[in-house]
N, C-alpha and C positions, 0 to 999 in steps of 0.2 A: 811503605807500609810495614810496618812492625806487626809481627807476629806473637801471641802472648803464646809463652813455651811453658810448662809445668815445672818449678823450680826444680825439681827429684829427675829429671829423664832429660838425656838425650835429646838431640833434633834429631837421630835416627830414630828409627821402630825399632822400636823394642819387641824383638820377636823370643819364643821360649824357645830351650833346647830342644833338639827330637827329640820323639820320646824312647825309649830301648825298648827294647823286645821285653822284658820279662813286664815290664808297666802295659805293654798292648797284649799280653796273654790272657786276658779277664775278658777284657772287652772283644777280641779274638774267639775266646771261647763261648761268650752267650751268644755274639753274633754266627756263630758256625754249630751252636745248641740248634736257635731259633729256627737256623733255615732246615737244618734236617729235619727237626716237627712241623717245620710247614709244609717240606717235601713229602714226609710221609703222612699229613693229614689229607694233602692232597691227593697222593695215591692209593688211599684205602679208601677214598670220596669216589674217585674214578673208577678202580674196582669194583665196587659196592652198586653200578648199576651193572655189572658182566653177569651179575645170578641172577636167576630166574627166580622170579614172587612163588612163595610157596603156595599150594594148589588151595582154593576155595573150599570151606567142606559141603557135602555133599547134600541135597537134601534128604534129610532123615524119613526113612519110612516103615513103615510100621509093620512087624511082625515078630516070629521067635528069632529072626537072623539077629535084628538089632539088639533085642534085647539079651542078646550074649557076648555082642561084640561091644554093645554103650558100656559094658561095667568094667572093659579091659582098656587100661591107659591108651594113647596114640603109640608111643615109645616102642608097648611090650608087643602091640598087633607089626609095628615096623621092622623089630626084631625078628619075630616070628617068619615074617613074610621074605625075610634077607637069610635066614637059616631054613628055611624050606629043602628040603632035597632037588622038587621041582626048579625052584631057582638055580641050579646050577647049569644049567643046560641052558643056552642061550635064543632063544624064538629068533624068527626072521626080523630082523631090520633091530636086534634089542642092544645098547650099547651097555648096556652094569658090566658084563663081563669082561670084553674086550679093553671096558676102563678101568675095572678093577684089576684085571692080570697087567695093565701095563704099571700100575701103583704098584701091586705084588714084583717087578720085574724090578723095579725102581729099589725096592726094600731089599729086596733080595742081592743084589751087586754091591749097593750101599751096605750093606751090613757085613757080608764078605767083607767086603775091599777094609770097610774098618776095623773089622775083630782082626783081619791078615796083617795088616799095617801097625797096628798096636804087638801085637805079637811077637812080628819082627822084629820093631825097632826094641821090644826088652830085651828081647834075646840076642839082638846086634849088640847091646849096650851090654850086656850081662856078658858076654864075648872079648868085647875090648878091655872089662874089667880086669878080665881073668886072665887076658895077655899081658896087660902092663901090669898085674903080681907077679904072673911065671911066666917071662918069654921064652922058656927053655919049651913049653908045653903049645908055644901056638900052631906049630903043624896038627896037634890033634886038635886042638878046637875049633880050630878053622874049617875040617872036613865033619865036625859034629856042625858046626853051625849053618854050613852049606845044604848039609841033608836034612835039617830042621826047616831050612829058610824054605828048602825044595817041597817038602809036605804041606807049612802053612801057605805056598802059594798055591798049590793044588787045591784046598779049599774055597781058594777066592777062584779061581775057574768052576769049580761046580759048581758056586754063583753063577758065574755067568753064563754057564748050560743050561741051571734053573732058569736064570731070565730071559734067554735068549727061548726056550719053551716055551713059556710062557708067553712072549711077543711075536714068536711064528708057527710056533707050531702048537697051539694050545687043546689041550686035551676038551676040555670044556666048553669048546664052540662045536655043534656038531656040521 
């Protein structure tokens, strides 16, 4: 039996070359797009049931209370009620405080630790500039930069006595 062959081709397959990397970088990148928006569509879906429905309002009744609290937004009564003085003192079984100072404890290291870190590395940098113009002069800057570097890290520990305050021994919980 005779076989009808395409005059132009081979009796082998005609297979393409690989393809190279820079021709699979498109198709790489939408495909490694897509999945991380599916990852994070999915994980803001799954989070999204972790809070709690905001509370019902209440029903309205009727006298002079309401009518001085209906003409103030929700916003400004919530404001109010979070800058209270009484608010700061925490009732039995009440969690705002204990989870507000550990967010406070949170800011407070974190913001150390980056003003110290930023700080540093200019003044490490602004150091090694000043030794490779005048190597004759790096014993003194070496014992300026040492006692600079020793001050800005002492502020990031007073972060961390702030937060650490704040997470065990807090003024605010009585």
């Amino acid at each position: 039996q005779a076989r009808f062959q395409h005059p132009h081709r081979s009796a082998k397959a005609n297979f393409s070359p690989p393809l190279r990397a820079a021709e699979m970088a498109a198709p790489r990148s939408l495909v490694t797009t897509g999945a991380v928006l599916l990852t994070g569509t999915l994980l803001v879906a799954s989070l999204s049931s972790a809070f709690v429905a905001a509370p019902q309002r209440a029903p309205v009744q009727s006298g002079a209370a309401t009518q001085a609290t209906g003409a103030l937004p929700t916003a400004a009564l919530s404001t109010a009620v979070l800058l209270a003085p009484s608010a700061a003192h925490a009732d039995e079984g009440s969690v705002w405080i204990p989870a507000l100072s550990a967010v406070g404890a949170g800011f407070a290291i974190g913001l150390a630790a980056i003003g110290s870190g930023v700080g540093q590395g200019i003044a490490s940098g602004r150091c090694i500039d000043g030794i490779s113009r005048q190597p004759e002069v790096a014993d003194d800057l070496r014992g300026v930069l040492l006692l600079s570097l020793a001050f800005m890290e002492s502020l990031t520990i007073y972060g961390l006595v702030i937060a650490l305050v704040l997470l065990f021994a807090n003024p605010l919980i009585k």
